[in-house]
Short mmCIF file of the C-alpha atoms (twelve columns), coordinates in Angstrom:
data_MODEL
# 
_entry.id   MODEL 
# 
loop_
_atom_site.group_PDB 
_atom_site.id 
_atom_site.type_symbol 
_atom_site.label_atom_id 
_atom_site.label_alt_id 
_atom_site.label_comp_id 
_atom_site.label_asym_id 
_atom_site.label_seq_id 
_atom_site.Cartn_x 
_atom_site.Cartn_y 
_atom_site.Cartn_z 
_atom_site.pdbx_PDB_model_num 
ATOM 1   C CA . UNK A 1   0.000  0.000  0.000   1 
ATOM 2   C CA . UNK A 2   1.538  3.295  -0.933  1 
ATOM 3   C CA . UNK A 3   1.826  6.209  1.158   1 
ATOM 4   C CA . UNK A 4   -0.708 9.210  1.096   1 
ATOM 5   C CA . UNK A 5   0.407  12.493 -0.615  1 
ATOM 6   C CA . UNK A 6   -0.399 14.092 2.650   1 
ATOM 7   C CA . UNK A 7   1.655  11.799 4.992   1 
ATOM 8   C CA . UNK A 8   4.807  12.074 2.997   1 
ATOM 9   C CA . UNK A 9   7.418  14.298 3.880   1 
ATOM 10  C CA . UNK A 10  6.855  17.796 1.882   1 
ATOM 11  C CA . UNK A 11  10.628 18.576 0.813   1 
ATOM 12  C CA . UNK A 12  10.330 14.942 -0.499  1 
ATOM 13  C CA . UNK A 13  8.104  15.995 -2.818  1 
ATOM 14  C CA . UNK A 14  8.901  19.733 -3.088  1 
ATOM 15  C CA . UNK A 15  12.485 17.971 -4.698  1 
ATOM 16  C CA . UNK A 16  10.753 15.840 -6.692  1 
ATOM 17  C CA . UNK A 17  8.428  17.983 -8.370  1 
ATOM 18  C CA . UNK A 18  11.427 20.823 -9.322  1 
ATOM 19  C CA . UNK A 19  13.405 17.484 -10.664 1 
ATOM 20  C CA . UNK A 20  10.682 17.207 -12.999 1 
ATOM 21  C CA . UNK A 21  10.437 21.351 -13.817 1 
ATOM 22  C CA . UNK A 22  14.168 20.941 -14.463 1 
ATOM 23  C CA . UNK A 23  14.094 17.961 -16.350 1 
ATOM 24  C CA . UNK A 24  10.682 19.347 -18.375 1 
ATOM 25  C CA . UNK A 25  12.384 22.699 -18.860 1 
ATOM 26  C CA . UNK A 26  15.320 21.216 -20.111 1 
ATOM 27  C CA . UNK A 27  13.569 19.542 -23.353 1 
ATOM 28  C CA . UNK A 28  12.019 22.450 -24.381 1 
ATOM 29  C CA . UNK A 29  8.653  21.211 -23.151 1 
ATOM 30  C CA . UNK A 30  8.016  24.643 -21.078 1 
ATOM 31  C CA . UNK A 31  9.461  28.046 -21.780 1 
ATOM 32  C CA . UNK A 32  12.249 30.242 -19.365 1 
ATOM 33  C CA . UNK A 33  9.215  32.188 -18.159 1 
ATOM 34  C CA . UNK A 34  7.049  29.249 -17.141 1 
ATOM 35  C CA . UNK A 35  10.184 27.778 -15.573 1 
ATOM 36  C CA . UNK A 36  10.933 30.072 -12.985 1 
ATOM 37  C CA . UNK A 37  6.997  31.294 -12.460 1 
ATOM 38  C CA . UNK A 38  6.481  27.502 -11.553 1 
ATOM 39  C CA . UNK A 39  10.249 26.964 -9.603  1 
ATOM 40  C CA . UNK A 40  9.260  29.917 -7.500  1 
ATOM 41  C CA . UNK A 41  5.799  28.594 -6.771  1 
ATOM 42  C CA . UNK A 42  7.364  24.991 -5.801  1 
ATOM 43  C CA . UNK A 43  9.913  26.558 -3.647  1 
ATOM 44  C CA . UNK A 44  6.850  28.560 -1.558  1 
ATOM 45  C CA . UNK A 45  4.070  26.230 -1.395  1 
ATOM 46  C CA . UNK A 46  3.552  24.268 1.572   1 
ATOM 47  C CA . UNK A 47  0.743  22.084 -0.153  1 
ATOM 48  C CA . UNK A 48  1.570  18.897 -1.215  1 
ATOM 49  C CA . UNK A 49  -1.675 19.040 -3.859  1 
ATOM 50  C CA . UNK A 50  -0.389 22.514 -5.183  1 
ATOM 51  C CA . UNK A 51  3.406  21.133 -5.447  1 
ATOM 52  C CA . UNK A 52  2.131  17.829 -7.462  1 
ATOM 53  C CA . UNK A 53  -0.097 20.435 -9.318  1 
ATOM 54  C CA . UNK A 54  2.940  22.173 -10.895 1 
ATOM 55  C CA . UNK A 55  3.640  19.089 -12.613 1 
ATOM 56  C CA . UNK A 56  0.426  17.646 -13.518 1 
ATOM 57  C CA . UNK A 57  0.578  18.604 -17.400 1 
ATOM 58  C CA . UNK A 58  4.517  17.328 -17.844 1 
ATOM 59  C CA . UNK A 59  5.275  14.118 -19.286 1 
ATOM 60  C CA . UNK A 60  8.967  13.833 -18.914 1 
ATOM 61  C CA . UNK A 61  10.172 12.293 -15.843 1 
ATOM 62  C CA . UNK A 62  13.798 11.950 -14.592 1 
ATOM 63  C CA . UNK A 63  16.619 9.194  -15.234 1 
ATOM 64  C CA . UNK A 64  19.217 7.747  -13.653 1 
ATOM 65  C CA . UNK A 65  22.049 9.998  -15.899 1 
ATOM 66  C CA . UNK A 66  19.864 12.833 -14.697 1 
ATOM 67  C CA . UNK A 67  20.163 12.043 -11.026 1 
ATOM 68  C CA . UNK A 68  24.178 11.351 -11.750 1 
ATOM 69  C CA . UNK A 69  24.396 14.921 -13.163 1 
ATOM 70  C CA . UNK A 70  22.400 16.777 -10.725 1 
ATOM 71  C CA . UNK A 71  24.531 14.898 -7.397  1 
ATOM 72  C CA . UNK A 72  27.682 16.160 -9.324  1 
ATOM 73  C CA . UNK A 73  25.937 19.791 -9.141  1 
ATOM 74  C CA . UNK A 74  24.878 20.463 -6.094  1 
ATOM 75  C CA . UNK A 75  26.586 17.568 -3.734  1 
ATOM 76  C CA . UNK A 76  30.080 19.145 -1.836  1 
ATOM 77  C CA . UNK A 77  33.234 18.593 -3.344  1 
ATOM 78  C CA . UNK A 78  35.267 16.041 -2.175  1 
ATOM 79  C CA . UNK A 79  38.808 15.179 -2.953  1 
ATOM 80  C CA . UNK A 80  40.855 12.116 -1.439  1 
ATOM 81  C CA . UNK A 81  44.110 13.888 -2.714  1 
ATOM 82  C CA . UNK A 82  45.723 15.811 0.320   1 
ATOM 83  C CA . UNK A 83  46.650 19.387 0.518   1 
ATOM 84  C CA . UNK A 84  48.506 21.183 3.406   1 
ATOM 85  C CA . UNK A 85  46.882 20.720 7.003   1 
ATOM 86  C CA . UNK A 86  47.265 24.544 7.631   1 
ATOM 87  C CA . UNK A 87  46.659 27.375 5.279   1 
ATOM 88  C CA . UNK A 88  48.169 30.471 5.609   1 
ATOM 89  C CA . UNK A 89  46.774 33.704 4.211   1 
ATOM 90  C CA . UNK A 90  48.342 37.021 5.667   1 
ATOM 91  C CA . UNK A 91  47.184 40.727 3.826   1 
ATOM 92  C CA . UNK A 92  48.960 43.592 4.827   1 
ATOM 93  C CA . UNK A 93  47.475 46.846 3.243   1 
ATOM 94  C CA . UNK A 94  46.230 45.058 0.385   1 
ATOM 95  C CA . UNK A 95  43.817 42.466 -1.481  1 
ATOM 96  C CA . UNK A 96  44.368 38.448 -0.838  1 
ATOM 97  C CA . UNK A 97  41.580 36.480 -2.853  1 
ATOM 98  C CA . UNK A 98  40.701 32.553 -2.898  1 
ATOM 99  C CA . UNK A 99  38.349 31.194 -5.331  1 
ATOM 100 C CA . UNK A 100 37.548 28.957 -8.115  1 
ATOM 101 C CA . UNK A 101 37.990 25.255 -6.972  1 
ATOM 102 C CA . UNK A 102 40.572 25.119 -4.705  1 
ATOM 103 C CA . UNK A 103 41.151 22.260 -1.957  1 
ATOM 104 C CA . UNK A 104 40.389 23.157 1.591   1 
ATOM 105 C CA . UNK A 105 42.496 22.531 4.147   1 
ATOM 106 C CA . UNK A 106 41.385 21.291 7.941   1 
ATOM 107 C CA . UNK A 107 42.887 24.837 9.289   1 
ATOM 108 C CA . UNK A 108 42.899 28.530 7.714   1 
ATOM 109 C CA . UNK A 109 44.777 31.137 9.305   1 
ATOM 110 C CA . UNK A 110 44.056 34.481 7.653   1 
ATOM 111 C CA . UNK A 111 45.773 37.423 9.213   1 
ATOM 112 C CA . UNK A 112 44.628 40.890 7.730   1 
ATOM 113 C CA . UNK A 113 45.795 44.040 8.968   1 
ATOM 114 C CA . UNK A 114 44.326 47.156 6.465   1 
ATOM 115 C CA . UNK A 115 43.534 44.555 3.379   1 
ATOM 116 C CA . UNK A 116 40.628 43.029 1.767   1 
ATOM 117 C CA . UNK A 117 40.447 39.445 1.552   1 
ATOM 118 C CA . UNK A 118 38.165 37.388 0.294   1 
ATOM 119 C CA . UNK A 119 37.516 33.550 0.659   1 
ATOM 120 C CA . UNK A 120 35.179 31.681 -1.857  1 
ATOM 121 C CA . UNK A 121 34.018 28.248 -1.047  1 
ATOM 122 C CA . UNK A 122 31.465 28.272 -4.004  1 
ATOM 123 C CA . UNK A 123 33.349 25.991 -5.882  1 
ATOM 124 C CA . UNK A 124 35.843 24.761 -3.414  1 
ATOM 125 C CA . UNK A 125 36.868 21.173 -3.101  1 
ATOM 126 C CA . UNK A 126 36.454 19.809 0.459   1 
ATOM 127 C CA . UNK A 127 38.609 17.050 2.026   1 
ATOM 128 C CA . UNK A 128 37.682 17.435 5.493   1 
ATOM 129 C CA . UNK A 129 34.187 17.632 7.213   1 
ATOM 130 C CA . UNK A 130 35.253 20.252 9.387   1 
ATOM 131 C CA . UNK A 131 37.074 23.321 8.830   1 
ATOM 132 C CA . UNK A 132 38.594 26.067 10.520  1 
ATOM 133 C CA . UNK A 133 39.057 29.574 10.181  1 
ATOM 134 C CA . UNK A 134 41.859 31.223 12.303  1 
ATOM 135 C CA . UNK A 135 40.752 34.744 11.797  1 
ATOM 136 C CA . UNK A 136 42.879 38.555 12.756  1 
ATOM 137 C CA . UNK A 137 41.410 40.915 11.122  1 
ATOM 138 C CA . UNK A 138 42.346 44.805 12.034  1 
ATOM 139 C CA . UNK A 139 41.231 47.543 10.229  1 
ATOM 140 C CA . UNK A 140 40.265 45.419 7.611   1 
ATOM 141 C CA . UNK A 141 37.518 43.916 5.944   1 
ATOM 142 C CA . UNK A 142 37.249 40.077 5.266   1 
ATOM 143 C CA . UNK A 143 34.411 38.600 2.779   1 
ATOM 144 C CA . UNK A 144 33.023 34.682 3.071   1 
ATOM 145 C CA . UNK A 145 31.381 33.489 0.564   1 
ATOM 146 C CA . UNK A 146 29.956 29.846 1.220   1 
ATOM 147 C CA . UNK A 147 27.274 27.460 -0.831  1 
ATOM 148 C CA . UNK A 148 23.785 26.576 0.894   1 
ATOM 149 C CA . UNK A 149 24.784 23.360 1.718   1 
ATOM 150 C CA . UNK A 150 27.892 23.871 3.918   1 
ATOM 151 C CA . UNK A 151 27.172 24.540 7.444   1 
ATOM 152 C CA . UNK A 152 29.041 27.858 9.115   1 
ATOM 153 C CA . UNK A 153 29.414 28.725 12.835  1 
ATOM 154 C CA . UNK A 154 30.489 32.151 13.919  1 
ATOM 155 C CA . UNK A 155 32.738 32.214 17.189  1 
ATOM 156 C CA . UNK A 156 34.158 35.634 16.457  1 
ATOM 157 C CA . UNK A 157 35.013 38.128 18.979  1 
ATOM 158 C CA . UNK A 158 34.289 41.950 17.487  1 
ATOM 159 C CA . UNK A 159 35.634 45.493 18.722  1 
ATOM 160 C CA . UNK A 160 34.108 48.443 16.871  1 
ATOM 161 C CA . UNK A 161 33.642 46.269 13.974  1 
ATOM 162 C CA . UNK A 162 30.920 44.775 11.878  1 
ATOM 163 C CA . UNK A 163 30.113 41.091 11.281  1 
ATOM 164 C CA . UNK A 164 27.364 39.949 9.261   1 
ATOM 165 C CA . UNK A 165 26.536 36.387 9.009   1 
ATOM 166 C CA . UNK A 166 23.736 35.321 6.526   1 
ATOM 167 C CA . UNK A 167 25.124 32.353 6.028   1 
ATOM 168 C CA . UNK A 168 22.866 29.127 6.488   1 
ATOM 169 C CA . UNK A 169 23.976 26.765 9.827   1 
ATOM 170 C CA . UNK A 170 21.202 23.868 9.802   1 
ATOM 171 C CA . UNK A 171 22.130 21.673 6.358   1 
ATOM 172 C CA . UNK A 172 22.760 18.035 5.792   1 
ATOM 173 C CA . UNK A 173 24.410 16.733 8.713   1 
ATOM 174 C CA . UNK A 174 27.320 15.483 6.769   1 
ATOM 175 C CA . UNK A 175 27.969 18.732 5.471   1 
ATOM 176 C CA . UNK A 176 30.781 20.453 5.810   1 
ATOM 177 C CA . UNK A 177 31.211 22.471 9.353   1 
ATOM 178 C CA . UNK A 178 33.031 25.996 8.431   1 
ATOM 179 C CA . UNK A 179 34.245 27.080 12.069  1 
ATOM 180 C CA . UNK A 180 35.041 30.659 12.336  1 
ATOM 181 C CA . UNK A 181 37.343 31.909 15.546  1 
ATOM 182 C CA . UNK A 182 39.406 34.586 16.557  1 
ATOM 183 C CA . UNK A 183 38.707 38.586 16.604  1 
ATOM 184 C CA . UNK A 184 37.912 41.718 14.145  1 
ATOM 185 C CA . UNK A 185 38.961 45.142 15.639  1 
ATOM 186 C CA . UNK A 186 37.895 48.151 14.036  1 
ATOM 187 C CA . UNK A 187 36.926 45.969 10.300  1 
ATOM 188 C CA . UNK A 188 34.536 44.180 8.962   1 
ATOM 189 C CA . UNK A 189 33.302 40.443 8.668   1 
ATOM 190 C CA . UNK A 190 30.707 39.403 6.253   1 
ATOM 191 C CA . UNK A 191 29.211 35.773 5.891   1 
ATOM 192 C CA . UNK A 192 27.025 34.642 2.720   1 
ATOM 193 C CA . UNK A 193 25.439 32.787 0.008   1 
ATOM 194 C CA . UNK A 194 26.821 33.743 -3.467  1 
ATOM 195 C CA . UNK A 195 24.756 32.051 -5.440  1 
ATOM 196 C CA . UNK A 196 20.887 30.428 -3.791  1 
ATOM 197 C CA . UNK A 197 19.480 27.549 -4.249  1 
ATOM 198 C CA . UNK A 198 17.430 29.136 -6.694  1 
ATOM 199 C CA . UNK A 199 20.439 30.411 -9.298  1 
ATOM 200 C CA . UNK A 200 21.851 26.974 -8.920  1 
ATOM 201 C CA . UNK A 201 18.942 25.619 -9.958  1 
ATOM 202 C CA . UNK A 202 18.179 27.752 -13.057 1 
ATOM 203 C CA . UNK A 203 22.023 27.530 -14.076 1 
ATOM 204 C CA . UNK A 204 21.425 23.482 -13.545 1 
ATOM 205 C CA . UNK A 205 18.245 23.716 -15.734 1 
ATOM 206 C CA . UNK A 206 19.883 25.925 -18.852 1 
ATOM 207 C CA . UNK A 207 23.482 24.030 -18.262 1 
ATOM 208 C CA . UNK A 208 21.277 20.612 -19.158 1 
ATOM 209 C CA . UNK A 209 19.238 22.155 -21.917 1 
ATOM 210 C CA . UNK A 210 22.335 23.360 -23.756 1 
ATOM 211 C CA . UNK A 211 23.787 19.856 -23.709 1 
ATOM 212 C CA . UNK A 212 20.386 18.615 -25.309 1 
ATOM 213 C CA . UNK A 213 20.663 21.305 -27.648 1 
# 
């Protein structure tokens, strides 16, 4: 006996029901416009009926290559190969920038003292499941960028400073832990999401539809 719509679990079939927007979208069944209108209305609703709604008029269902492709998208990076233990990023009246996919370390210690620096775990490859972030920042100003699914905790002690965290701190349990310590003394901090869930999803959606094109 299967389950009723209404007992199962909602983000079960929230995921399922943009899988098939995606996947729909993709083959040119629906246009951009009708895309997003309906990926914004599956990402609101908390009806199970309305999210199954959505869907009701698409034939196209996903595949196993399409599952393959979308874990490679939006599961963590992880690399067996081993970098350094202990990163060391020191900016003295300058910039200092880390992005693209780089491998993370266990331990960061970023020491900035009148510089900008910026860390970008967007497309960073993990090899650890928790990270840390040894951070000095004076009179300077310190950007985090981190994706949804990476879990960040803020331990920072601040003196005439600014911190901002609007980063995310309840996602998958096996998620990375990004572990922030240490001080900012007359700078700034600031925590976030560079791309949502939402952007990934739409660059997911046209990324597949140019390979079928």
């Amino acid at each position: 006996m299967s389950v009723t719509l209404e007992d199962r679990p909602i983000e079960q079939v929230r995921e399922q029901v943009i899988d098939k927007l995606i996947v729909n979208y993709s083959h040119g069944i629906i246009s951009a416009e009708a895309f997003e209108r309906r990926l914004d209305d599956a990402m609101a609703s908390e009806s199970h009926q309305e999210l199954l709604d959505l869907v009701a008029d698409l034939s196209i269902s996903t595949d196993d290559e399409y599952s393959s492709k979308k874990d490679q998208q939006f599961t963590p990076n992880y690399a067996s190969k081993q970098a350094e233990d202990t990163l060391i990023i020191s900016c003295i009246l300058g910039n200092n920038e880390r992005s693209g996919q780089w491998v993370v370390p266990s331990e960061i210690k970023l020491n900035n003292v009148l510089g900008e620096t910026t860390l970008d775990f967007t497309d960073a490859i993990f090899q650890h499941q928790d990270i840390t972030i040894k951070l000095n920042c004076i009179l300077g100003s310190c950007k985090i960028f981190i994706p949804e699914n990476i879990n960040v905790i803020c331990k920072t002690y601040c003196a005439g400073s600014s911190i901002e965290n609007c980063a995310p701190s309840m996602a998958n349990r096996q998620a990375p832990v990004i572990t922030i310590e240490g001080k900012v003394v007359l700078g700034s901090l600031s925590i976030s999401v560079k791309r949502t869930v939402k952007e990934k999803f739409i660059a997911f959606a046209n990324q597949l539809k140019n390979a079928f094109n």
